[in-house]
VONU-398939 format. One record per residue: residue number from 0; z, x, y of N, C-alpha, C in turn. Coordinates in nm, 4 decimals. Last residue first. Layout:
+-----+----------+----------+----------+----------+----------+----------+----------+----------+----------+
!   n !      n_w !      n_u !      n_v !     ca_w !     ca_u !     ca_v !      c_w !      c_u !      c_v !
+-----+----------+----------+----------+----------+----------+----------+----------+----------+----------+
! NUM !        Z !        X !        Y !        Z !        X !        Y !        Z !        X !        Y !
...
+-----+----------+----------+----------+----------+----------+----------+----------+----------+----------+
//
This chain:
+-----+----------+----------+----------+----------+----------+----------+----------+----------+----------+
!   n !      n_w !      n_u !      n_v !     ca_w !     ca_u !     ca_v !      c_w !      c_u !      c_v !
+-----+----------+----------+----------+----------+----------+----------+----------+----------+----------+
! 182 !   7.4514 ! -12.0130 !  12.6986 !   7.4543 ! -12.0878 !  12.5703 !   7.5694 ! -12.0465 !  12.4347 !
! 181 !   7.5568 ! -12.0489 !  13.0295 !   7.5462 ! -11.9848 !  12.9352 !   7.5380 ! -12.0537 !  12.7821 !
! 180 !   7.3322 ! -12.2507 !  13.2697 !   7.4800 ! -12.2028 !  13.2317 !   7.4743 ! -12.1566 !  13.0675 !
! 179 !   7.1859 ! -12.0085 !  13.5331 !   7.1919 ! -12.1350 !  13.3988 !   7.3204 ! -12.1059 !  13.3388 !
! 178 !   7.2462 ! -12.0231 !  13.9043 !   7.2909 ! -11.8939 !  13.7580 !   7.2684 ! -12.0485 !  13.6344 !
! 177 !   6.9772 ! -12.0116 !  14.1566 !   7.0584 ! -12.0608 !  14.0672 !   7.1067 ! -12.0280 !  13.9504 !
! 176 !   6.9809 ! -11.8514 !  14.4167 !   6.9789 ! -11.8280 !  14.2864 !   7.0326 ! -11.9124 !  14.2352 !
! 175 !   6.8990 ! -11.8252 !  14.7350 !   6.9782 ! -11.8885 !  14.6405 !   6.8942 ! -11.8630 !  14.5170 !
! 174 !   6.9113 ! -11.6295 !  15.0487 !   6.8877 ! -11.6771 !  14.9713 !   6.9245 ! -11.7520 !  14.8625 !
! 173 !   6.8489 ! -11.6108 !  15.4431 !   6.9437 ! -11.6545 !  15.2975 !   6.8858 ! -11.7195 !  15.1843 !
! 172 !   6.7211 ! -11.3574 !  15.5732 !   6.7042 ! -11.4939 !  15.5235 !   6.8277 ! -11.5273 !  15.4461 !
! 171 !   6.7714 ! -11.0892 !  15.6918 !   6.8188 ! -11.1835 !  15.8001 !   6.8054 ! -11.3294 !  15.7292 !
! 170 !   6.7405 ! -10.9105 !  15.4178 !   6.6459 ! -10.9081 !  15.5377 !   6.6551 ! -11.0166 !  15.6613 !
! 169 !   6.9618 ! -11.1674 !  15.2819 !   6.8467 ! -11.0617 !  15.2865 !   6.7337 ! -11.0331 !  15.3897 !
! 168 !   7.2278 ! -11.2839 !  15.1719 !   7.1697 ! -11.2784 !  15.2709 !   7.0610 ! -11.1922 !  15.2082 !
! 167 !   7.2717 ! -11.5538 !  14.8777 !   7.3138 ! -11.3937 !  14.9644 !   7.1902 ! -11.3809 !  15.0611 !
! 166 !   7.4470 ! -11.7500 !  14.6836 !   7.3328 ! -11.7303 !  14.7850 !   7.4079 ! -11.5978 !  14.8244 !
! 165 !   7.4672 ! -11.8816 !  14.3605 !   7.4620 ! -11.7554 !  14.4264 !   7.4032 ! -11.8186 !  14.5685 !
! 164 !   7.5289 ! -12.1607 !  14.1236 !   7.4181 ! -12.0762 !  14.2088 !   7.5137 ! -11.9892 !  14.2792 !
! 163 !   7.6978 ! -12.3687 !  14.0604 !   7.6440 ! -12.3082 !  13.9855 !   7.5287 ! -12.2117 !  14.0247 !
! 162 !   7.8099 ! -12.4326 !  14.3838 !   7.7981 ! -12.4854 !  14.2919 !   7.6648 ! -12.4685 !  14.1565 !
! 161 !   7.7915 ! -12.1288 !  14.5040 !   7.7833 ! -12.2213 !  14.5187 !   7.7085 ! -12.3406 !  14.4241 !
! 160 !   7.9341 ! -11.7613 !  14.5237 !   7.9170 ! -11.8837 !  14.5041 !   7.8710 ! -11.9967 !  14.5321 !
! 159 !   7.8319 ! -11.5025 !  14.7301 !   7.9047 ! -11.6013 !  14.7657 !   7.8531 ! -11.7053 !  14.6219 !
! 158 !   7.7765 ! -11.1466 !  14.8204 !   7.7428 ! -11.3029 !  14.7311 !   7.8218 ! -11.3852 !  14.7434 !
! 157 !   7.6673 ! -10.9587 !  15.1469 !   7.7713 ! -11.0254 !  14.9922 !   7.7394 ! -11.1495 !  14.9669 !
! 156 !   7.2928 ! -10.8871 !  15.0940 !   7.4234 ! -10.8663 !  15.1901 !   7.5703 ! -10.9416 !  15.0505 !
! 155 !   7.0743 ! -10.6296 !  15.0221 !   7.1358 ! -10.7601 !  14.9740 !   7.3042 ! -10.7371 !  14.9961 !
! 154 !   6.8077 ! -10.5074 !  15.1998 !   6.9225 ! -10.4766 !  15.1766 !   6.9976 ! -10.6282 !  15.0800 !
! 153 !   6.4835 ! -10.5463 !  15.0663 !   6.5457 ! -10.5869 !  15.1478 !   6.7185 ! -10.5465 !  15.1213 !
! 152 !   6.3675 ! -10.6696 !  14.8368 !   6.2984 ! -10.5893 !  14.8755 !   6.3873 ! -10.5650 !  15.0290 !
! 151 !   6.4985 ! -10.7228 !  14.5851 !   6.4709 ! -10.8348 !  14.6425 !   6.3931 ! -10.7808 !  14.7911 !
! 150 !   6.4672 ! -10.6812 !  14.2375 !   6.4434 ! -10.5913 !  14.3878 !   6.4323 ! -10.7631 !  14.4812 !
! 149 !   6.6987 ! -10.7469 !  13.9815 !   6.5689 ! -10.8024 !  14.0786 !   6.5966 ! -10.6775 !  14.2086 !
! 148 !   6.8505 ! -10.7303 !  13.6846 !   6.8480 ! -10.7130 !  13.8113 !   6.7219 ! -10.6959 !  13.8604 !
! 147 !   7.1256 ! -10.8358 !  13.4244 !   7.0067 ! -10.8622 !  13.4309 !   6.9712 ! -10.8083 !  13.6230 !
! 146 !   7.2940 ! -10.6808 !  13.2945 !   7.2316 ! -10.7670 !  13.2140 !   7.1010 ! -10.8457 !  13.2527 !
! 145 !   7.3435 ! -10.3665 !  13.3599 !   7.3258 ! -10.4227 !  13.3708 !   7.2663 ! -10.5212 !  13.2756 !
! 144 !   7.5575 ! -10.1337 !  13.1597 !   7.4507 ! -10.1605 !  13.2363 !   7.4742 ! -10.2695 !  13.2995 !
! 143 !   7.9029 !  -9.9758 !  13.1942 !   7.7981 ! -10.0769 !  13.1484 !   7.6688 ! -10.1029 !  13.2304 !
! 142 !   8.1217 !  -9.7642 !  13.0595 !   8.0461 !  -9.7504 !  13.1615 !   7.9560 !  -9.9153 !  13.1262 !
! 141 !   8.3041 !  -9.7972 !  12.8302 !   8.3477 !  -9.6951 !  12.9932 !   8.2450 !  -9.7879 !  13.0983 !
! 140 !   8.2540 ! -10.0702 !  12.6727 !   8.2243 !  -9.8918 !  12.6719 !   8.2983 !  -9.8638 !  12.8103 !
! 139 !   8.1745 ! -10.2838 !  12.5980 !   8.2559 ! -10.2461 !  12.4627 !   8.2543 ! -10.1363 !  12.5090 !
! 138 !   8.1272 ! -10.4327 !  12.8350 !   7.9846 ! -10.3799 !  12.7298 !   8.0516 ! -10.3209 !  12.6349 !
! 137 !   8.2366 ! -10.6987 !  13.0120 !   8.1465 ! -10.5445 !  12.9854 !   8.1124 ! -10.5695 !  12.8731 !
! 136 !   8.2991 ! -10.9455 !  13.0722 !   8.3774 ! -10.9167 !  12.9618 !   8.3259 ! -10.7975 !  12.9528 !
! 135 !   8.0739 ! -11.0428 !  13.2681 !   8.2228 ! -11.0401 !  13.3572 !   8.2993 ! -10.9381 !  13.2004 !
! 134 !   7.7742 ! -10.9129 !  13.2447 !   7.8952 ! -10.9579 !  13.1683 !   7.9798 ! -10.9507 !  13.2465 !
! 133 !   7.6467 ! -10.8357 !  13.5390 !   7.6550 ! -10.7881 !  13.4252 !   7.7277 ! -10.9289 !  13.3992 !
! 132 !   7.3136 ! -10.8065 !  13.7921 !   7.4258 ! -10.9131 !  13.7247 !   7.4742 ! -10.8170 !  13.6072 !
! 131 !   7.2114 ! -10.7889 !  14.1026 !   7.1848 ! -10.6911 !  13.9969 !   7.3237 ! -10.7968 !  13.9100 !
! 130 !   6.9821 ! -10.6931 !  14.3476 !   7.0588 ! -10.7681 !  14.3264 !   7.0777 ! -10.7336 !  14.1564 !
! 129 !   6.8567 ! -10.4330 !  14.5543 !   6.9020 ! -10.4809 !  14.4218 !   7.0199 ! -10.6115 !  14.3998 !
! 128 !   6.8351 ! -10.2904 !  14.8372 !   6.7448 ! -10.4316 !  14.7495 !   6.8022 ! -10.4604 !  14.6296 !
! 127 !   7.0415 ! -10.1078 !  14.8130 !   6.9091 ! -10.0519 !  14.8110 !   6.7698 ! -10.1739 !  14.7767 !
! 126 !   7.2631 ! -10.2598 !  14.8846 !   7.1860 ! -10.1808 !  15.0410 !   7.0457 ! -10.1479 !  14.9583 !
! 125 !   7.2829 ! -10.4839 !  14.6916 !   7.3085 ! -10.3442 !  14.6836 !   7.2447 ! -10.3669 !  14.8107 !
! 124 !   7.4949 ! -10.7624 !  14.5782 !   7.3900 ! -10.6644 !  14.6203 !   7.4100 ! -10.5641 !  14.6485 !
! 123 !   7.6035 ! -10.8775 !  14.2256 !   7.6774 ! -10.7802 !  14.3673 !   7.5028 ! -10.7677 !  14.3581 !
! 122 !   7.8350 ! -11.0935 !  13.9991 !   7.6834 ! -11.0666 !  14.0275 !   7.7305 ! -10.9741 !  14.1601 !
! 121 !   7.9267 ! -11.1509 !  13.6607 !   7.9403 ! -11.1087 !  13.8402 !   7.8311 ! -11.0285 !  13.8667 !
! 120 !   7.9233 ! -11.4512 !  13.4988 !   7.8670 ! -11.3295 !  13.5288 !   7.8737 ! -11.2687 !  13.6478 !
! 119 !   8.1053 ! -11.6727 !  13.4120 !   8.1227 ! -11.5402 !  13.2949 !   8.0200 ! -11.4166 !  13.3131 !
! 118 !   8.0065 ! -11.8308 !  13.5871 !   7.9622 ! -11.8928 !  13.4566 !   7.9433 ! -11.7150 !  13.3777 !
! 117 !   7.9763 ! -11.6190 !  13.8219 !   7.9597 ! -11.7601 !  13.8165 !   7.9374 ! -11.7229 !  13.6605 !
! 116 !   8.1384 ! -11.4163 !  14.1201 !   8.1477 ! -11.4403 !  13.9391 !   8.1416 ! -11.5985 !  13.9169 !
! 115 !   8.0474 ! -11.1866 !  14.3048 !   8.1415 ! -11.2959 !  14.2996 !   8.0654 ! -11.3027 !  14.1492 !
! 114 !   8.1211 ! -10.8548 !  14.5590 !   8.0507 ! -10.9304 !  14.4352 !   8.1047 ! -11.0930 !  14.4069 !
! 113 !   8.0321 ! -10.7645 !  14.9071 !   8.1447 ! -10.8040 !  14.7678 !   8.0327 ! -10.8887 !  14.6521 !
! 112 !   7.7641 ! -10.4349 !  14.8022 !   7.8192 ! -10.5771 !  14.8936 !   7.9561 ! -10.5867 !  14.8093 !
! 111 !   7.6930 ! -10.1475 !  14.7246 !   7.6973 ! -10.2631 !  14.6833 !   7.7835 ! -10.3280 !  14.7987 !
! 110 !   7.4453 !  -9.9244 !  14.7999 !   7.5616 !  -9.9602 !  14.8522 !   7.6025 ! -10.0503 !  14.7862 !
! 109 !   7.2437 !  -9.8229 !  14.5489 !   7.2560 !  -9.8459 !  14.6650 !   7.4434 !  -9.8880 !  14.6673 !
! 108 !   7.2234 !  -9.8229 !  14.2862 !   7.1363 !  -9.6923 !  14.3726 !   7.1739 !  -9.7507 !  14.5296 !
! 107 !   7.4689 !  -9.8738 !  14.1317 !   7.3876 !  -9.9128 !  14.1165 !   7.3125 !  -9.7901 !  14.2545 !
! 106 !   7.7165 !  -9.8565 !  13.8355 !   7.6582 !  -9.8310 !  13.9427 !   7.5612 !  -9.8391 !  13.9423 !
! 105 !   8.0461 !  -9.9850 !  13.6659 !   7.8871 !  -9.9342 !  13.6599 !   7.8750 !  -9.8650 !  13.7969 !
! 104 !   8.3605 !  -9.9989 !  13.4207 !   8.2247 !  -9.9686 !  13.5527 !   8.1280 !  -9.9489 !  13.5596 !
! 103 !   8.6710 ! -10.1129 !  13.2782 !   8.4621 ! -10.0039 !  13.2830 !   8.4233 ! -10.0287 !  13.4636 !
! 102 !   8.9069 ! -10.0888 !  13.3379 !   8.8607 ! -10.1170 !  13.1854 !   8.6899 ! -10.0710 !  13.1695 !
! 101 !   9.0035 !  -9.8606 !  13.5743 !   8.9300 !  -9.9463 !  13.5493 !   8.9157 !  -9.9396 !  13.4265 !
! 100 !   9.3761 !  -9.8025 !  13.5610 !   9.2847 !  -9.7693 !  13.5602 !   9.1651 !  -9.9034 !  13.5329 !
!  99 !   9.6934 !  -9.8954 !  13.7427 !   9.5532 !  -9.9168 !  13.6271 !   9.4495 !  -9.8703 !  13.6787 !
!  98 !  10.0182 !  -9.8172 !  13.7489 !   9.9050 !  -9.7984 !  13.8076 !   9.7920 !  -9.7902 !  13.6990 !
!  97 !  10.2718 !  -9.9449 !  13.6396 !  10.2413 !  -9.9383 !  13.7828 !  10.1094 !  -9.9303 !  13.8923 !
!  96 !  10.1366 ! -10.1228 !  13.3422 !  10.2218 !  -9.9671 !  13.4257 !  10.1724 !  -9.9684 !  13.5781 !
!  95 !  10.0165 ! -10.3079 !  13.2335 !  10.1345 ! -10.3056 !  13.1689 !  10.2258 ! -10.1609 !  13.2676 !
!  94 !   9.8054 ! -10.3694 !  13.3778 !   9.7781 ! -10.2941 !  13.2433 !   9.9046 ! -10.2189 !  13.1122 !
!  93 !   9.6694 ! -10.7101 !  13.5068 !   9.7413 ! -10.5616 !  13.5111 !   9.7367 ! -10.4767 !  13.4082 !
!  92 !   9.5965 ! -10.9294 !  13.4753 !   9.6962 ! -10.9188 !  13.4367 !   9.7415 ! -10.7533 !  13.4742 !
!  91 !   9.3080 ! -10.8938 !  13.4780 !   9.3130 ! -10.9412 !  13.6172 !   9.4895 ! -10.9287 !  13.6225 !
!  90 !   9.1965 ! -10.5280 !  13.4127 !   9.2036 ! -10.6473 !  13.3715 !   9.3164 ! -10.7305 !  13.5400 !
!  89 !   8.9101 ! -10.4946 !  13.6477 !   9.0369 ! -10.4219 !  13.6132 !   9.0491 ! -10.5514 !  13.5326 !
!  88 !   8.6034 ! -10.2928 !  13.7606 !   8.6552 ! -10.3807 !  13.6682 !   8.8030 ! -10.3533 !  13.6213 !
!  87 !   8.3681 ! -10.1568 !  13.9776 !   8.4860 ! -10.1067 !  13.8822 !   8.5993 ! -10.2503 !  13.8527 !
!  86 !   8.0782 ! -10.0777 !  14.1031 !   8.1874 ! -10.2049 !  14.0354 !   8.3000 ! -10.1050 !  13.9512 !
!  85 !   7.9756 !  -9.8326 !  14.3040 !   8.0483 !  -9.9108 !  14.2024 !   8.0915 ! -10.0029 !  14.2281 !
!  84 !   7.8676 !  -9.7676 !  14.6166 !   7.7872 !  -9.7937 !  14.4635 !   7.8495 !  -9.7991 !  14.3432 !
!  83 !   8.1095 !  -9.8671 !  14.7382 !   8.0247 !  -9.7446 !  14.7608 !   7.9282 !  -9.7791 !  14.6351 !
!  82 !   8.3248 ! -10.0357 !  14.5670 !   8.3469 !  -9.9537 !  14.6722 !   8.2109 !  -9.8802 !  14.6362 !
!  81 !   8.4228 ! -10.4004 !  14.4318 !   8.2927 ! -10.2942 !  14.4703 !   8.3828 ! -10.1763 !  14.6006 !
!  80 !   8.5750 ! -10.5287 !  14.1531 !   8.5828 ! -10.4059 !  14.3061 !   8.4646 ! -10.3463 !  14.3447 !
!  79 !   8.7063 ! -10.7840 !  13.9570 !   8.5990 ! -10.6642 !  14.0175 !   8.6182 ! -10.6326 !  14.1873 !
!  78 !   8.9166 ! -10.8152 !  13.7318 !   8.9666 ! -10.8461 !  13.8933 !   8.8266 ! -10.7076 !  13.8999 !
!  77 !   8.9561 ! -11.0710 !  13.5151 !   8.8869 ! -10.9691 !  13.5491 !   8.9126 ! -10.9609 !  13.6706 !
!  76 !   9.0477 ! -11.3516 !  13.3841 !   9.0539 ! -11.2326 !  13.2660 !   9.0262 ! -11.0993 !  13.3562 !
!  75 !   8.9673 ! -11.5454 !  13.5117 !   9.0569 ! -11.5906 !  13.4339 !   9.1155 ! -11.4472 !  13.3925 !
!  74 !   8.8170 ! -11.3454 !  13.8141 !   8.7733 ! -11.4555 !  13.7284 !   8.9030 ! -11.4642 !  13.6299 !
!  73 !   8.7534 ! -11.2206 !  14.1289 !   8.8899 ! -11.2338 !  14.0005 !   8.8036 ! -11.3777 !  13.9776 !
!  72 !   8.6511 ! -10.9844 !  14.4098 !   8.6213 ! -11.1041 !  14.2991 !   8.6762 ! -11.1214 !  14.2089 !
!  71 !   8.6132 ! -10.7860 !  14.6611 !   8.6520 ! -10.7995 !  14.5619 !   8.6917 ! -10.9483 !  14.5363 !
!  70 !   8.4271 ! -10.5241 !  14.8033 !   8.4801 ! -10.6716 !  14.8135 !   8.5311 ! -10.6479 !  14.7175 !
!  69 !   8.3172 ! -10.2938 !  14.9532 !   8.2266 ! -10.3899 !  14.9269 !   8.2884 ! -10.4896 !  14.9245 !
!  68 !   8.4179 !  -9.9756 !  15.1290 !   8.5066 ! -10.1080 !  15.0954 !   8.3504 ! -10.2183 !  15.0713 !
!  67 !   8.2493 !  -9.6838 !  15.0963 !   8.2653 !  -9.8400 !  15.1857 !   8.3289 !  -9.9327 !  15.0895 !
!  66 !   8.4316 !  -9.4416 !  14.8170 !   8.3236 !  -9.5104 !  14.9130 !   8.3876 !  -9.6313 !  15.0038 !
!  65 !   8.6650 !  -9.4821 !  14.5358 !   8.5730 !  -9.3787 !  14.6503 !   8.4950 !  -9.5113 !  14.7013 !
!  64 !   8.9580 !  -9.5806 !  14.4613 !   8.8232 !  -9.5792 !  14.4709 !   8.7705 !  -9.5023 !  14.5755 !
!  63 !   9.2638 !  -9.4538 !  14.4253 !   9.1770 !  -9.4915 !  14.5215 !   9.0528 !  -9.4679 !  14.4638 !
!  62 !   9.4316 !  -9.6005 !  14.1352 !   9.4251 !  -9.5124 !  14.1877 !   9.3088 !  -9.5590 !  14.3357 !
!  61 !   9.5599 !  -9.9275 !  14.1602 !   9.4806 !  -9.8787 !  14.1364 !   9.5053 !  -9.7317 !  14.1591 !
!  60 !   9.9147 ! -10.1165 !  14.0967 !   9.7961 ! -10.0768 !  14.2044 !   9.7224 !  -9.9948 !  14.0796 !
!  59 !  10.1157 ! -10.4111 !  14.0446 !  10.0424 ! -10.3021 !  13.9986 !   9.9537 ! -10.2543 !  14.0986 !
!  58 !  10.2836 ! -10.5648 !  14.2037 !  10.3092 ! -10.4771 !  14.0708 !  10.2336 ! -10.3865 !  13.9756 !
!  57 !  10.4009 ! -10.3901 !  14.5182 !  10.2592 ! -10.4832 !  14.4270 !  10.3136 ! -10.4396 !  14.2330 !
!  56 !  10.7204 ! -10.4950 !  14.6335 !  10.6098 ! -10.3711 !  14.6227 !  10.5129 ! -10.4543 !  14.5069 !
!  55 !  10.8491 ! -10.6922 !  14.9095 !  10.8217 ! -10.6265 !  14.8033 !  10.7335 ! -10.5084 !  14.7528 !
!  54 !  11.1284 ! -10.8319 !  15.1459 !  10.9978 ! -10.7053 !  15.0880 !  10.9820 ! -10.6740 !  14.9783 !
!  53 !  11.2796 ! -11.0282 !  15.0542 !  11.1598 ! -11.0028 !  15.1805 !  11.0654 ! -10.8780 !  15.1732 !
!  52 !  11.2721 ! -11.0858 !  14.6776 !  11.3600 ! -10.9659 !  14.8030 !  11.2372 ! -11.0116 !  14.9382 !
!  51 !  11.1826 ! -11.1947 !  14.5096 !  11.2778 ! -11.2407 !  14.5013 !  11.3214 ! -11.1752 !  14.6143 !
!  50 !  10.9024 ! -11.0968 !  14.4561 !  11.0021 ! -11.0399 !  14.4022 !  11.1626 ! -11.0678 !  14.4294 !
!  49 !  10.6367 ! -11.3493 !  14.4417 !  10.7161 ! -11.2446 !  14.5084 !  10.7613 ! -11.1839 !  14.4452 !
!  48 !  10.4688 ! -11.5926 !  14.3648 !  10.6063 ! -11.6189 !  14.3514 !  10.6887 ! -11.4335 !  14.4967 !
!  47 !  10.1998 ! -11.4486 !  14.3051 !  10.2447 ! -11.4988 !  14.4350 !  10.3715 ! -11.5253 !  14.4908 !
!  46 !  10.2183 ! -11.1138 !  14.1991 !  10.2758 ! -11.2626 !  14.1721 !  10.3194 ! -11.3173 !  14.3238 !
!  45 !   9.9851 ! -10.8773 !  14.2701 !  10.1430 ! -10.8754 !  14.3256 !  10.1670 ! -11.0444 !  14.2929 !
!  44 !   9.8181 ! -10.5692 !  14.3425 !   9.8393 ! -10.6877 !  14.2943 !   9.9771 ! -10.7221 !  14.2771 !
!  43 !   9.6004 ! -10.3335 !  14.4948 !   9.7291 ! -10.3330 !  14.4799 !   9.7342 ! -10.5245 !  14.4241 !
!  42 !   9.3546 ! -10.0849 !  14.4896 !   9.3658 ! -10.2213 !  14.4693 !   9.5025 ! -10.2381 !  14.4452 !
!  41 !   9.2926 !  -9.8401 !  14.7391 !   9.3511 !  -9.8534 !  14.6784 !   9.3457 ! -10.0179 !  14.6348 !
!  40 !   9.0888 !  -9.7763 !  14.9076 !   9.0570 !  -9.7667 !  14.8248 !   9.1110 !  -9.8273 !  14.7123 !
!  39 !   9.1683 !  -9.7589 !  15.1984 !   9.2064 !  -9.6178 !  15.1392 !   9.1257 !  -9.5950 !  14.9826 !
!  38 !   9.1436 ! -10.0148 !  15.2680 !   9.0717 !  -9.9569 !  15.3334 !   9.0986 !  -9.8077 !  15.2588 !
!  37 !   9.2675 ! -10.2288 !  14.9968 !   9.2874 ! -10.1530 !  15.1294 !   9.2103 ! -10.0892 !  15.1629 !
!  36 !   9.2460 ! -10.5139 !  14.8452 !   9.1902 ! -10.3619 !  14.8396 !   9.2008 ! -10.3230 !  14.9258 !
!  35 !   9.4907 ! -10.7295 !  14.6882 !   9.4314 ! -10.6684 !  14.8007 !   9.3443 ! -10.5563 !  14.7433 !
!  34 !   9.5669 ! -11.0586 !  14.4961 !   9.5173 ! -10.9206 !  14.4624 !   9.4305 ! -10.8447 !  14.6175 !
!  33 !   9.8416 ! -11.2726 !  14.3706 !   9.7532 ! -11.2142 !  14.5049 !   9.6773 ! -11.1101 !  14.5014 !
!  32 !   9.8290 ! -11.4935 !  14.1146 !   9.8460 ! -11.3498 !  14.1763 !   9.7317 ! -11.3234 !  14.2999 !
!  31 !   9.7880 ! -11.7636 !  13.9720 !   9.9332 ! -11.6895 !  14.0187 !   9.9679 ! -11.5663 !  14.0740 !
!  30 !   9.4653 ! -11.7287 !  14.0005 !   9.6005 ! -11.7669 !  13.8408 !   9.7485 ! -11.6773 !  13.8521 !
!  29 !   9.4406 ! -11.5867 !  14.3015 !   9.4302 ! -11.6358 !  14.1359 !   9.5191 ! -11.6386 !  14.0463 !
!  28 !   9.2896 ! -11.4692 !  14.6011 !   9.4097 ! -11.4861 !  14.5139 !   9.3904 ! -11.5750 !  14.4047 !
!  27 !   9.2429 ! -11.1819 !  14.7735 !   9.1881 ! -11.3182 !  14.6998 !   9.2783 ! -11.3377 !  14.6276 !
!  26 !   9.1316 ! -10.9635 !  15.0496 !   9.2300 ! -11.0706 !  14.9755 !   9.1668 ! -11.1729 !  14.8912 !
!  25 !   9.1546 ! -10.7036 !  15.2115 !   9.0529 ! -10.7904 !  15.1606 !   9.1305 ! -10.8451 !  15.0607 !
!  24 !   9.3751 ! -10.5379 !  15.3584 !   9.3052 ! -10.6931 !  15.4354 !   9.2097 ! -10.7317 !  15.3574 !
!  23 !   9.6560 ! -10.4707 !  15.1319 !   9.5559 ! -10.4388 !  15.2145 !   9.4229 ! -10.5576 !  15.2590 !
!  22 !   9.9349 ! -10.5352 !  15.0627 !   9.7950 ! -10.5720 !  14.9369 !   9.6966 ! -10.4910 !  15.0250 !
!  21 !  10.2461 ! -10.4965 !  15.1267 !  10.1177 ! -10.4347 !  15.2053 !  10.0134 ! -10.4245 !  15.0583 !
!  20 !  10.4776 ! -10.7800 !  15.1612 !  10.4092 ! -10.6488 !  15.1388 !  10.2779 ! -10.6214 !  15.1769 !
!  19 !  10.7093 ! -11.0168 !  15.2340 !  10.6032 ! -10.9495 !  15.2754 !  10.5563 ! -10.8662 !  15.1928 !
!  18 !  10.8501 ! -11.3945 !  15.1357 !  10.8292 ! -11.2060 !  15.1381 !  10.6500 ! -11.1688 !  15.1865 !
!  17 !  10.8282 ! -11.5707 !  15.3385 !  10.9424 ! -11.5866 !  15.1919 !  10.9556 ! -11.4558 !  15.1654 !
!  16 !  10.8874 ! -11.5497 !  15.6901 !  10.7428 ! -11.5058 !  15.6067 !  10.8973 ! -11.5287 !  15.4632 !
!  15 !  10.9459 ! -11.8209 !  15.9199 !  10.9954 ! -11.6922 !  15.8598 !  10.9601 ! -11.6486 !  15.7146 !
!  14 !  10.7752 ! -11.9676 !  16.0942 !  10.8275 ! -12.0001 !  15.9681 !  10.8658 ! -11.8273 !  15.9674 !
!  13 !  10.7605 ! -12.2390 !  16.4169 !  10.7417 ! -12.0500 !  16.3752 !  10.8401 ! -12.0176 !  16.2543 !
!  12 !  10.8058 ! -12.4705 !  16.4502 !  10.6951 ! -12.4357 !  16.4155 !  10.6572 ! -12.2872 !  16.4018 !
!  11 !  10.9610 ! -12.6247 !  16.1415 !  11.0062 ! -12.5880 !  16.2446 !  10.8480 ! -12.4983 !  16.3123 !
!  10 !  10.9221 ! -12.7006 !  15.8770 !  10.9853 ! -12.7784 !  15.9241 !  10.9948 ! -12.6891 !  16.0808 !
!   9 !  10.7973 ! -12.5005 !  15.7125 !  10.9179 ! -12.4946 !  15.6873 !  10.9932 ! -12.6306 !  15.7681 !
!   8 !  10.5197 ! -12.5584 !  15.5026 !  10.5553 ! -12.5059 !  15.5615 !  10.6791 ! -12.5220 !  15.5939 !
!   7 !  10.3738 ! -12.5445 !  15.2183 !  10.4160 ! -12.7041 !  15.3101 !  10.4568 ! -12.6795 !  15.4420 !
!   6 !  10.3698 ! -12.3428 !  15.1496 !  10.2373 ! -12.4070 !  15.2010 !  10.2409 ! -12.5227 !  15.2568 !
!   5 !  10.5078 ! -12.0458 !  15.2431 !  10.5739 ! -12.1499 !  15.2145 !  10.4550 ! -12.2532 !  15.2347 !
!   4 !  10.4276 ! -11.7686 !  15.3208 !  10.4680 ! -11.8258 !  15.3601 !  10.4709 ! -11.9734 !  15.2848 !
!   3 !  10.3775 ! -11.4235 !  15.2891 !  10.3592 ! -11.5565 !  15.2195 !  10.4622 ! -11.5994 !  15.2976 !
!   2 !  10.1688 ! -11.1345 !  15.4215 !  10.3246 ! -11.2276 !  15.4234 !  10.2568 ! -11.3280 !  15.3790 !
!   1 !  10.0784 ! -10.7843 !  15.4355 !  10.1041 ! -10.9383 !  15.4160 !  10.2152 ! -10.9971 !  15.3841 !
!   0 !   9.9866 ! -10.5671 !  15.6726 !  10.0933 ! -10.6267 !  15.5962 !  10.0499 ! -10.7671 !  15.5530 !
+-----+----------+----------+----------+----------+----------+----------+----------+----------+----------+
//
């Protein structure tokens, strides 16, 4: 379950949650919305504000993705999902109906990690060595390649941001990438 709570908090030291619902335990939140992926697959999203009731329901969910839970990453415009060897890409607004489909997707030969998104590119490792980047905006299609991807010879654990760079684990090292910024 999740619960919001009030960030100033309430004045007393055990706060009574504003509203609850169930996003599922991988969490991130953005430009006014909470977005979960549950262990089932499912991506559920939901205005931080609430629904005005202690319990609510997300205002939009996903159908269930297949595979290992990888992560999930929201840029201005994009809410990415890794499960099992996909990205699957939602808009970050929803799709106007209870339940959205992905705007595209790819895949890659391995497992993918969580992904993260620097300077309009999300980047994800794979279990199979691949580190691997697209367009945060795809490819005008269902499906999209890649824009740009390295063997790093070694599983590639989740990405993380840092000030205009990447680091991700590999083979027990950590590594860094620095992303240029786009012309």
């Amino acid at each position: 379950m999740t619960f919001a709570v009030a960030a100033h908090g309430c004045g007393a030291t055990t706060c009574v949650p504003l509203w609850s619902t169930n996003l599922g335990p991988h969490l991130v939140l953005a430009n006014g919305t909470a977005y979960g992926l549950a262990y089932n697959g499912v991506v559920n999203a939901i205005g931080t504000a609430g629904c005005g009731s202690p319990t609510c329901s997300p205002t939009w969910s996903s159908p269930a993705l297949t595979g290992s839970i990888g992560g999930i990453a929201v840029d201005r415009d994009h809410l990415f999902v890794t499960t099992g060897t996909t990205l699957s890409v939602f808009p970050a607004n929803g799709c106007g109906a209870p339940s959205c489909s992905p705007v595209w997707t790819t895949s890659l030969g391995g497992t993918l990690s969580a992904p993260t998104v620097v300077n309009d590119v999300v980047f994800a490792g794979a279990s199979d060595g691949t580190l691997a980047a697209w367009n945060t905006a795809g490819c005008g299609s269902a499906t999209c390649p890649t824009i740009w991807s390295q063997n790093q010879g070694a599983a590639v654990g989740p990405v993380s941001p840092i000030s205009r760079a990447i680091v991700f684990p590999v083979g027990g090292m950590l590594r860094k990438l620095v992303v240029p910024n786009p012309s």
